[in-house]
Phi, psi and omega in degrees: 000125161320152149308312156334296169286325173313303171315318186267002160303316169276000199242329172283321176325282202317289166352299174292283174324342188269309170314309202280008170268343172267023187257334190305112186277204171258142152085005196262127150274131189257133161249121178282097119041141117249150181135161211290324170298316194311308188296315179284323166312297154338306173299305178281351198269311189294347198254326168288306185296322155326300180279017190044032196237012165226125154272147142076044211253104197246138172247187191183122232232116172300005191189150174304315200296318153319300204283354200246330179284314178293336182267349194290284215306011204013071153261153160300111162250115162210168181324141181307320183264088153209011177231177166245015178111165213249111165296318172212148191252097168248134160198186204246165167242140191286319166191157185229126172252184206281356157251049177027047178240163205225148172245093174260187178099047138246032167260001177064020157268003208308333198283317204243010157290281157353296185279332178313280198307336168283322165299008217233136175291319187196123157262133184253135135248147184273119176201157171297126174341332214249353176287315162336119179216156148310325183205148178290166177048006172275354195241342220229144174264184156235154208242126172280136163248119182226150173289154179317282180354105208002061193287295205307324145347263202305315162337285176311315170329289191280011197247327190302313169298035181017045160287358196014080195286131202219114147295156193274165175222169167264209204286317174275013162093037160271194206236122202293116153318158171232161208287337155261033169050067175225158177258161161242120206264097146324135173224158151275125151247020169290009205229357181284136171278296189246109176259022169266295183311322180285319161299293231270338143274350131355279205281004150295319202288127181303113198149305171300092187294309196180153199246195180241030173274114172267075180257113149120002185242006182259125188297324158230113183239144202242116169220135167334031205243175169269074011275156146356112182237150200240130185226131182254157217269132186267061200319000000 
């Protein structure tokens, strides 16, 4: 990527994330986001509270690295059972198609992204124009969270679907963690028809902690563009 386009990439992020920051009320549980869109939220939400113009803002943090950015920046950050539930959620997507449905996990958080965003009154996701897609898996892989415990099983399992599956690794070529110490198996779903039935059997087959299919849960999505364009989910 240019330099040029990165800059107007982060600049649709900054963009998106700023709108949703004006959404936030007094008196609200924030469910925090992860990811590079997430950060820039993180941020303007901690800029506000900072300035006195939001009170009484307790958040609840999708991934360690949101709850350890959000207590740097002092916001009240606490456990998901430390609530009775998240009046609103903002966070980002890896790619989105035109009924607002989604694909998440490459920040490797999908699980507890997941269980937040099920806890949540309402999800806002925040992106940049290029996040945007016609069909789910065409721009995206989609990342499976699977236990270690014969994760190589399951490998096979998804090798069966003709998913063509890839652990995921980190910078030295290990098989990369997740923040409940799981791995993550990358797939191809561009050739998938039905992406409710390829989740609803995922997430049976034993092995599979949780998949990155967000369907049917994001309420609104906010994209970056100048202006903003905010488009909501047709219930």
């Amino acid at each position: 990527m240019t330099e040029r386009k990165m800059m107007m990439v982060n600049a649709g992020k900054k963009n998106a994330a700023l709108a949703a920051v004006k959404l936030i009320q007094d008196n609200m549980v924030v469910g925090l986001g992860t990811g590079s869109t997430a950060k820039f939220f993180i941020e303007g939400l901690a800029e506000q509270v900072q300035q006195d113009q939001l009170h009484n803002i307790t958040c609840v943090a999708t991934s360690i690295a949101s709850d350890e950015l959000g207590r740097s920046l002092g916001l009240h950050v606490v456990a998901l059972d430390e609530t009775d539930g998240i009046d609103i959620t903002i966070d980002g997507a890896d790619e989105v198609d035109p009924q607002l449905n989604g694909i998440k996990g490459g920040g490797a958080a999908l699980f507890y992204e997941k269980i937040v965003a099920k806890a949540s009154k309402k999800n806002i996701w925040i992106v940049d124009p290029s996040k945007q897609s016609p069909r789910l898996g065409t721009q995206f892989k989609l990342p499976v969270e699977v236990l270690p415990f014969g994760s190589h099983h399951v490998f096979n399992y998804l090798t069966d679907l003709s998913l063509d599956p890839h652990f995921r690794v980190n910078a030295d070529g290990q098989y990369l963690l997740t923040d409940s110490a799981n791995y993550i198996i990358d797939v191809d779903i561009s050739e998938v028809t039905d992406l409710k039935a390829l989740g609803d059997e995922l997430i049976q087959h034993t092995g599979i902690v949780e998949h990155g299919l967000f369907l049917g849960i994001c309420d609104t999505l906010i994209v970056g563009t100048e202006p903003t364009t905010i488009l909501n989910r047709n219930n």
